[in-house]
C-alpha positions in Angstrom: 192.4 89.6 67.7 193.7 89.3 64.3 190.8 89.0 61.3 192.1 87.6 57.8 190.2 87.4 55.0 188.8 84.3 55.6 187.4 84.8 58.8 184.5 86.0 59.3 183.8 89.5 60.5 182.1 89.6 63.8 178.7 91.0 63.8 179.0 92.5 67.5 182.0 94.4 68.6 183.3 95.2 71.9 183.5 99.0 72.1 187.4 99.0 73.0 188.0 97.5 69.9 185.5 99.5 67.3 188.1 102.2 67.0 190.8 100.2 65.8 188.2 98.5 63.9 186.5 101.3 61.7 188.9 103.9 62.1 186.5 106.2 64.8 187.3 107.5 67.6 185.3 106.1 70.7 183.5 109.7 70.9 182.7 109.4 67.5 181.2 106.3 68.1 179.0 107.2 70.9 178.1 110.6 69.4 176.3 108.0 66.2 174.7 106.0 68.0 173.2 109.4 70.4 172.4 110.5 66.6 170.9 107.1 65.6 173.5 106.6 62.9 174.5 103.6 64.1 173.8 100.8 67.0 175.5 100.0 70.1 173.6 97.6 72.6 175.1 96.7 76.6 175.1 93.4 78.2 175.7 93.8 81.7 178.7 96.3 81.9 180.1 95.6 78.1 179.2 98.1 75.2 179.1 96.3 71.7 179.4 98.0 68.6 176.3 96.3 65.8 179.4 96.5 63.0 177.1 96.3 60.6 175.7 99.7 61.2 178.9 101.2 61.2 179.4 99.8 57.5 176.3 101.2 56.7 176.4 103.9 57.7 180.2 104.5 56.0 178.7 103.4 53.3 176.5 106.5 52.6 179.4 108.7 53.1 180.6 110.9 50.2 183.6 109.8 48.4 186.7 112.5 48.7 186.7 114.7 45.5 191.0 115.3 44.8 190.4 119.2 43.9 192.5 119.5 40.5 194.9 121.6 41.2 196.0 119.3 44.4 196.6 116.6 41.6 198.9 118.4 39.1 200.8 119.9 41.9 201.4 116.1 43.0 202.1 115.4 39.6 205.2 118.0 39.1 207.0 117.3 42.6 
């Protein structure tokens, strides 16, 4: 399924399409929701993903810090 900007994100994903989704591996996932991190919930034999807690929870993840040195070398190729 194909999301533009005008539709709506879903609130509950399946878990075969999370990864694709937010970029985390299907390990990953399970391993945050074990950790609490984020929510998954099962009806009957489907696994959803609460997408919402995943953008949460990416959301109080530290932004990448370029180290300075990395930049000028970028800079001069």
């Amino acid at each position: 399924m194909n999301y533009s900007p005008n539709t709506p994100a879903p609130e509950m994903v399946p878990l075969p399409r999370a990864p694709g989704m937010f970029g985390l591996s299907r390990s990953g996932l399970y391993r945050l929701a074990a950790d609490g991190k984020i929510k998954m919930v099962k009806i009957g034999s489907r696994t959803l993903v609460d997408a919402a807690s995943v953008r949460a929870f990416l959301a109080t993840l530290p932004a990448l810090e370029v180290r300075q040195d990395l930049r000028r070398a970028e800079v001069a190729a």
